[in-house]
GUPA-735612 format. One line per 5 residues: number of its first residue (from 1); for each residue x negated, y, z negated of C-alpha. Coordinates in steps of 0.5 Angstrom, whole numbers, always signed. Example, Ala and Ser with C-alpha at 12.3 -4.5 7.8 and 13.67 -1.06 7.14 Angstrom:
// residues 2
1) -25/-9/-16 | -27/-2/-14;
//
This chain:
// residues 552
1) +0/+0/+0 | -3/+7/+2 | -5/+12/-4 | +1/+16/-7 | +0/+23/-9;
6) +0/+24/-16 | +6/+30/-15 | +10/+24/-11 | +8/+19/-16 | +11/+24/-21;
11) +17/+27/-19 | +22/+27/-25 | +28/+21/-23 | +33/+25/-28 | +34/+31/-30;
16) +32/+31/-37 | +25/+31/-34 | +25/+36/-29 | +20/+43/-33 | +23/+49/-36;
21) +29/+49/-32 | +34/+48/-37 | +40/+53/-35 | +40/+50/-28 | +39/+43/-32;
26) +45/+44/-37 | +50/+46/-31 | +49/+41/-26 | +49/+36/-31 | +57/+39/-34;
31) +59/+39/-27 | +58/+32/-25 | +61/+29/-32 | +67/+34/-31 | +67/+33/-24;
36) +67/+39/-22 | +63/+39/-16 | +62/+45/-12 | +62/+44/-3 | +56/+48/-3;
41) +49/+50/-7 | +43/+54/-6 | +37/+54/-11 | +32/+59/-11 | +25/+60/-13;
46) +18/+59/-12 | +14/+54/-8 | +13/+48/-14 | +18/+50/-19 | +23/+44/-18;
51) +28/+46/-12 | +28/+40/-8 | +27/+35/-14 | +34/+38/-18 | +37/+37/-11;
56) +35/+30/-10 | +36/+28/-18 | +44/+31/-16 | +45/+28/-10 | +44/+21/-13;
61) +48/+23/-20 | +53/+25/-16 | +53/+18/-12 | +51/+15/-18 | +56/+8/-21;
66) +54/+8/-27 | +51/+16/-29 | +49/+17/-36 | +50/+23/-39 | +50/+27/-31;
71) +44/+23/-30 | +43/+18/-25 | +42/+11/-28 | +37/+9/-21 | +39/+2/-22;
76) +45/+3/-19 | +45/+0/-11 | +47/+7/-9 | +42/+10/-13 | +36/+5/-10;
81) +38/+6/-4 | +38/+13/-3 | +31/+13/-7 | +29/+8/-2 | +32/+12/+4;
86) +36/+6/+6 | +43/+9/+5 | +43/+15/+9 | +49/+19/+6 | +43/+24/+4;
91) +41/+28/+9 | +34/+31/+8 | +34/+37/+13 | +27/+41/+15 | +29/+49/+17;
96) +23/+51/+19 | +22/+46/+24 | +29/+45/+26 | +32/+52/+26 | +35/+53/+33;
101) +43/+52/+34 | +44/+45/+37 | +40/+43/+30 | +46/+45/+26 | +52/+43/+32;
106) +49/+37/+30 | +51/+37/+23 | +57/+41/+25 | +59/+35/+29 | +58/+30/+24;
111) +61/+32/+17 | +68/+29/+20 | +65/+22/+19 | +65/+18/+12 | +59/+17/+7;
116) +58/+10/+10 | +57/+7/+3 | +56/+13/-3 | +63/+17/-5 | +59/+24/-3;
121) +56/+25/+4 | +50/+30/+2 | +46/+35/+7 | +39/+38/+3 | +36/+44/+9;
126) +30/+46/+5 | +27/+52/+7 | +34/+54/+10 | +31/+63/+10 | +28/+59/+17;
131) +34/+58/+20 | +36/+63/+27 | +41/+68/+27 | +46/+63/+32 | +44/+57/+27;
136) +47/+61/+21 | +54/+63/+25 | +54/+56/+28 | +54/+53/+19 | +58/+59/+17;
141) +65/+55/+18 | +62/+48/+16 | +60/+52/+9 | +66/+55/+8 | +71/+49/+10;
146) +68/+43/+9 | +70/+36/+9 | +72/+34/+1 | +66/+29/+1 | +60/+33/+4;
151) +56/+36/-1 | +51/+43/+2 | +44/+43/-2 | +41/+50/+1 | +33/+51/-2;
156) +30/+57/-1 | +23/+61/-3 | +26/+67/+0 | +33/+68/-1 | +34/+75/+0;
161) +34/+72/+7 | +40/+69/+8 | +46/+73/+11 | +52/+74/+5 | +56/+72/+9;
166) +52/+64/+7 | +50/+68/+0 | +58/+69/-1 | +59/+61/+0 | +54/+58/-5;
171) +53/+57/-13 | +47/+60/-13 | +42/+58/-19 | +35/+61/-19 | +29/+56/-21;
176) +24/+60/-25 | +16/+61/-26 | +13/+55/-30 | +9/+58/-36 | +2/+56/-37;
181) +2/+53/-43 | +9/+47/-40 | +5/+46/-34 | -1/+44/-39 | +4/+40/-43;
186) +5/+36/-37 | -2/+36/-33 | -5/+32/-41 | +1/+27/-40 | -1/+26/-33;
191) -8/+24/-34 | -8/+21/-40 | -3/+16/-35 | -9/+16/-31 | -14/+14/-35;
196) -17/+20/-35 | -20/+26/-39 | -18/+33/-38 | -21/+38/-43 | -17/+43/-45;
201) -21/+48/-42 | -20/+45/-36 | -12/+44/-36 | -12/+52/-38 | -15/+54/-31;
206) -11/+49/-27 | -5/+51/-30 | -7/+60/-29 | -9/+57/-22 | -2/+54/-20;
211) +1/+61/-21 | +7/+58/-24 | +8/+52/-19 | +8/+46/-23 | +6/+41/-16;
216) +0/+46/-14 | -3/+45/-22 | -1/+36/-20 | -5/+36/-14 | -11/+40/-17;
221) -11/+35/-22 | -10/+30/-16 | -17/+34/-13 | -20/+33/-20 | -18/+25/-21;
226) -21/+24/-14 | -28/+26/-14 | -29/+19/-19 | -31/+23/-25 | -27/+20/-31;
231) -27/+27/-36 | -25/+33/-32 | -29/+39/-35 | -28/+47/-34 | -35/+47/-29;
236) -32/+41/-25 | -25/+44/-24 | -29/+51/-22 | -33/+47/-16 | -27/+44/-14;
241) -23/+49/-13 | -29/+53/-10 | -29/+60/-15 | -34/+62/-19 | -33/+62/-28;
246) -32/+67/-32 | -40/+68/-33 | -41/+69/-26 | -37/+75/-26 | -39/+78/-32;
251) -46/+79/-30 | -43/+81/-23 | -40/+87/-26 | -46/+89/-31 | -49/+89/-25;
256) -44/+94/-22 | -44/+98/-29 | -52/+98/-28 | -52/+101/-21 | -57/+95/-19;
261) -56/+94/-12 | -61/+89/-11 | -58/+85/-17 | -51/+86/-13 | -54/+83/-6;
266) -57/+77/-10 | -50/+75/-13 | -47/+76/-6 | -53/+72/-3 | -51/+66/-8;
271) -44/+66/-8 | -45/+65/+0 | -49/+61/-1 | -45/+56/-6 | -40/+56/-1;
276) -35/+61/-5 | -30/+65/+0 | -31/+72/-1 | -23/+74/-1 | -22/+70/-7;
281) -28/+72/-11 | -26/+79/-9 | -19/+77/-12 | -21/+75/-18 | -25/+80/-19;
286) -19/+85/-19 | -17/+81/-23 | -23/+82/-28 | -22/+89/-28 | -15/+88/-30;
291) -17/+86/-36 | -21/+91/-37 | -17/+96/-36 | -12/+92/-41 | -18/+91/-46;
296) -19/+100/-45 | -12/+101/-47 | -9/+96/-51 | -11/+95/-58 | -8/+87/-58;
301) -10/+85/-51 | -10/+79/-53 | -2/+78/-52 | -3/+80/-45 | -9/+76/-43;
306) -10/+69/-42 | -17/+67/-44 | -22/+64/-47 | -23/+68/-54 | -31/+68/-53;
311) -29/+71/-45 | -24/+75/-48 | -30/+78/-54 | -34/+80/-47 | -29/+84/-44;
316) -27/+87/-50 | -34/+89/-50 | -36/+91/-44 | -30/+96/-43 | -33/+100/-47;
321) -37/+102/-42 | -32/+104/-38 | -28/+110/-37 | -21/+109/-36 | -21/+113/-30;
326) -27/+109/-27 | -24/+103/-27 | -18/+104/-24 | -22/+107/-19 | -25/+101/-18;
331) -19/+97/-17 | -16/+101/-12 | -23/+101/-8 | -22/+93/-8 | -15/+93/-8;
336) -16/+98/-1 | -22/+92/+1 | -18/+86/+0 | -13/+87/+4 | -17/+88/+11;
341) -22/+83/+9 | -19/+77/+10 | -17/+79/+18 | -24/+81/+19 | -31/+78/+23;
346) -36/+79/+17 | -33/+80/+10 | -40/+79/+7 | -41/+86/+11 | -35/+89/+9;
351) -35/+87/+2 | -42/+90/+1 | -41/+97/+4 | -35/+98/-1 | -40/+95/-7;
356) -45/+100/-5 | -40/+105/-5 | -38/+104/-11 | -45/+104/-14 | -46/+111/-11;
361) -46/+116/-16 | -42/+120/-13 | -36/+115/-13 | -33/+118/-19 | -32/+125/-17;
366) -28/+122/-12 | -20/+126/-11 | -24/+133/-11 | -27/+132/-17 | -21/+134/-22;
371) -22/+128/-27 | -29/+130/-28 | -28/+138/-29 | -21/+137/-33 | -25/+132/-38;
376) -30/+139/-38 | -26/+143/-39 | -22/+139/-45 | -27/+137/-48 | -30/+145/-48;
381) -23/+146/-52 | -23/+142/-57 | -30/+143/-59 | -29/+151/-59 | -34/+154/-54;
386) -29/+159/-52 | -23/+162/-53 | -20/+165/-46 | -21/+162/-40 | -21/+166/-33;
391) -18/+161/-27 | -21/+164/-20 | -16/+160/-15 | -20/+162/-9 | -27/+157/-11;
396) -24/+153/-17 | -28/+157/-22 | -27/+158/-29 | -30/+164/-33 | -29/+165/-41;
401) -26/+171/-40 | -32/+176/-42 | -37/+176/-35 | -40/+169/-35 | -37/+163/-32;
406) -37/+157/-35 | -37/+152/-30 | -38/+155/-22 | -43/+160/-24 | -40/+166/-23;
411) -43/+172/-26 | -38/+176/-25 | -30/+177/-27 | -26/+181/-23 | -19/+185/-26;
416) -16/+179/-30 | -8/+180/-28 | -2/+177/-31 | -2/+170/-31 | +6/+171/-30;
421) +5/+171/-22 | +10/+172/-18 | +14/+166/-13 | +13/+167/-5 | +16/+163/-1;
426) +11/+160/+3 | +15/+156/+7 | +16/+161/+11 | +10/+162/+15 | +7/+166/+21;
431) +3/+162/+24 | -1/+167/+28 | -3/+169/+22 | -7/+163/+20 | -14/+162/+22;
436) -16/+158/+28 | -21/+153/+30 | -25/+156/+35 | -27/+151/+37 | -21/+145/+39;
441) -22/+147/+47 | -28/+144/+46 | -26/+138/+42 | -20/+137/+46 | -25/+137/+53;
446) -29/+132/+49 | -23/+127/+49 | -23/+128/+57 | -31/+127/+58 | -31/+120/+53;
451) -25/+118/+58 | -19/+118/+52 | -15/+120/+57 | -7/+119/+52 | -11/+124/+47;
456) -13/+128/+52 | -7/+129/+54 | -2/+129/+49 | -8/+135/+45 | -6/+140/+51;
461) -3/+146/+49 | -4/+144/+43 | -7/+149/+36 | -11/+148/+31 | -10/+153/+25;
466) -14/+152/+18 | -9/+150/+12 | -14/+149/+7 | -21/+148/+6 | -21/+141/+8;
471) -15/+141/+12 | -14/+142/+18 | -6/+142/+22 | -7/+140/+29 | +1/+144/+31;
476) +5/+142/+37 | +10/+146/+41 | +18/+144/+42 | +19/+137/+45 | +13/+134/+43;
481) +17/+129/+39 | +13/+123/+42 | +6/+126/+43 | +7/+127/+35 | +8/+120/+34;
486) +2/+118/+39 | -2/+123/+35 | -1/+122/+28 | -3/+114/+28 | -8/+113/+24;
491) -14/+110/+29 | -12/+117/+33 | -13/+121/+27 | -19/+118/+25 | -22/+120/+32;
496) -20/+127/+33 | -23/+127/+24 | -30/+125/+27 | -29/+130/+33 | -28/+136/+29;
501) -33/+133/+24 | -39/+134/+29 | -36/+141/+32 | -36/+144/+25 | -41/+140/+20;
506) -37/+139/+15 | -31/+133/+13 | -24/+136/+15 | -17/+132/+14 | -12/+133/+19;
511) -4/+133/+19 | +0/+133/+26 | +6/+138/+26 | +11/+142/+29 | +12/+149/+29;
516) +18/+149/+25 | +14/+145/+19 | +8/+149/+19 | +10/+152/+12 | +12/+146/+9;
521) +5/+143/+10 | +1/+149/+9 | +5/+150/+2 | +3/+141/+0 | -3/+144/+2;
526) -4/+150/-4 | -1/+144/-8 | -6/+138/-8 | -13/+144/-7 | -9/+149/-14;
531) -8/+142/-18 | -14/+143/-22 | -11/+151/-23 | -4/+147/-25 | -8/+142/-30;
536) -12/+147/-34 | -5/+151/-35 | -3/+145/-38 | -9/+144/-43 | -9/+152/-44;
541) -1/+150/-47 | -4/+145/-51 | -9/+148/-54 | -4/+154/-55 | -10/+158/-51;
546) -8/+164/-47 | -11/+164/-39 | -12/+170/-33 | -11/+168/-26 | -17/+172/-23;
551) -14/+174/-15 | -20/+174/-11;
//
């Protein structure tokens, strides 16, 4: 007899066994010893939580001769022969691949007949999202006036897919998550059966990398059992699942704390070189970050994170090295990289550069440097080195009120006015008042010499005016609704960025966007470049200190 997966070999039989589901347990079980049997059910839930085990554990108690409680007896020949598949009465259906209309006709057409030996005839679709849109008309009518003996089991990972019309007909049950501490539970059971010893540490991290998904956990530990070894360690798990163990990473980020490069790019060269695929170490260090952050904020993080104590004792120390800003920081990096490292030719590559950038001493100065100046100024506050401060919204200079500036150099303070400015409506703007680039008809005729032909075109008669320091509004006249839409994709930003960016010298954003929106953007603009006026208010209110607004 060929081999049997473990997660096949250990399916449960009756309800009883089926973990962490007791809602949707209690229910069906009721529903068979009253009788009361619905034409139409739909499981919901993620992959491994028991969809598909709950609907053929119904499926026989409700053809069963001698149930027990709503169980099955499996010793009935109703029972057997379904569990062997020799009564055909149960219909196992995959949608996925038998998702087009004749699929379902074919259903449709068959439901009038009998169940040749059991009382009910039971249709299970799995994965039933994957049905076409003709095929969902086509089983409407059979779902909702079907023969007294058919029996529709739906189960779907994805159920906000199904049409209402099919949501409306269904007793809906949703399956949940497994905890981790259920599925170790029924792992140790699993390999004490099999002879075999799994440490604790092992099942941990066969459960944490199951995602709530018992019969993922079950063919790990079938992985695991397999390579021969008959007690299955931390260490072995981690090889046989292909990542890295908690040291690995720990050393990782002090390098990345460190700023050592060199170290970096030997950690990467081992990780490559034992195999280890860069996205899902890239995964699990976000992750890694994640705990930090919790361990930053939270004075119990071991109520939120799922580790060993003595990892945990190495996060908790390790973030105190971290500002909260920089971690964050660096989740984001990651999180921006792992989203278009797994389509990519050279991950190793991409991986690297973001490391380097994130090693850089200017990564945290980042979103115009207002962290940083806001943590200069509060801390300034509160350790009483001025008592007025003097906001000069033209260069983002702060003075103390008395001709020295305090952190932009300026040696001078112009006429302090009221901090009570008066409201504009900069919504309303000329834009022939606006300071133009002299130089967009050349960046425009670049276009045409590189032989970017639809950006040469859809740039003509355009202009391009200063909104911001760093901005720049490339504005389109009346019935420029496509060519807008053209430009503003993100691949033809980028280009026309680097053109301005070699005629000019310096790093420009550009916003695409009609005469008539001009003034909102230019007034989004003056909101993002006066944030850092806006946060020195709000830490002036909170120390109670008074503050000019220098007009420059």
């Amino acid at each position: 007899m060929s081999y049997l997966a473990l997660y096949r070999k250990w399916r449960p039989l009756v309800f009883e066994d089926v973990v962490e589901q007791e809602h949707v347990v209690k229910t069906l079980k009721n529903s068979v010893v009253t009788d009361h049997i619905a034409h139409a059910y739909l499981f919901c839930g993620t992959r491994g939580t028991g969809k598909t085990t709950m609907a053929k554990i119904f499926s026989r108690a409700i053809n069963c001769l001698n149930p027990k409680g709503g169980d099955p007896c499996n010793q009935c020949d109703i029972c057997k022969g379904i569990l062997s598949g020799s009564i055909m009465d149960v219909i196992e259906i995959d949608a996925a691949s038998n998702n087009s209309v004749d699929n379902v006709r074919e259903i449709r057409d068959e439901v009038i007949y009998s169940p040749s030996q059991a009382k009910f005839k039971v249709y299970i679709i799995d994965e039933v999202h994957m049905l076409s849109t003709g095929a969902f008309n086509a089983l409407l009518k059979t779902l909702e006036e079907p023969p007294s003996h058919v029996v529709f089991i739906l189960a779907t990972t994805e159920p906000h897919k199904l049409p209402a019309t099919i949501l409306s007909r269904c007793q809906r049950y949703d399956f949940r998550r497994i905890p981790v501490d259920s599925i170790i539970k029924r792992l140790e059971t699993i390999a004490g059966s099999s002879g075999v010893v799994l440490e604790p540490e092992a099942s941990r991290l066969i459960a944490k990398l199951s995602d709530g998904a018992l019969r993922d956990a079950i063919s790990i530990l079938d992985q695991c059992i397999s390579q021969g070894d008959k007690t299955i360690s931390y260490e072995h798990t981690l090889k046989v699942v292909g990542i890295v163990n908690d040291t690995f990473i720990y050393g990782f980020v002090e390098a990345i704390r460190d700023r050592n490069i060199n170290r970096i790019l030997g950690l990467i060269d081992e990780l490559i070189m034992a195999g280890k695929d860069i996205s899902k170490f890239l995964s699990d260090l976000i992750f890694y970050y994640r705990n930090l952050l919790v361990c930053k904020l939270t004075d119990k993080p071991e109520e939120v994170i799922d580790v060993m104590n003595d990892v945990l004792d190495n996060m908790k120390k390790q973030s105190e090295y971290f500002q909260k800003e920089e971690i964050m920081l660096t989740i984001r990096e990651f999180s921006s990289l792992e989203a278009g490292i797994k389509w990519s030719k050279h991950p190793r590559i991409l991986f690297e550069l973001s490391l380097i950038k994130i090693c850089d001493s200017n990564f945290n100065k980042l979103q115009d440097n207002i962290i940083e100046r806001l943590s200069v100024l509060e801390n300034k506050l509160q350790n009483g080195e001025f008592t007025r401060m003097t906001v000069l919204p033209g260069n983002m200079g702060v003075s103390d009120g008395h001709g020295k500036d305090d952190i932009m150099g300026k040696k001078e303070a112009k006429k302090p006015i009221s901090s009570q400015i008066e409201s504009v409506d900069i919504t309303k703007v000329d834009i022939n008042t606006l300071k133009s680039i002299d130089c967009w008809e050349q960046v425009i005729d670049d276009f045409r010499k590189m032989g970017r032909m639809v950006l040469y075109a859809n740039l003509l008669d355009t202009k391009a005016v200063e909104l911001g320091s760093k901005t720049i509004g490339v504005i389109l006249g009346e019935g420029k609704g496509l060519a807008k839409t053209i430009l503003s994709k993100m691949e033809n930003i980028e280009l026309i960025e680097n053109a301005l960016r070699e005629r000019l010298g310096r790093d420009v954003r550009v916003k695409c966007m009609d005469e008539d929106s001009v003034g909102e953007n230019l007034a989004k603009v003056s909101t993002e470049e006066d944030e850092l006026v806006k946060k020195t208010r709000e830490l002036a209110d909170k120390f109670d200190m008074p503050i000019d607004i220098i007009d420059e």
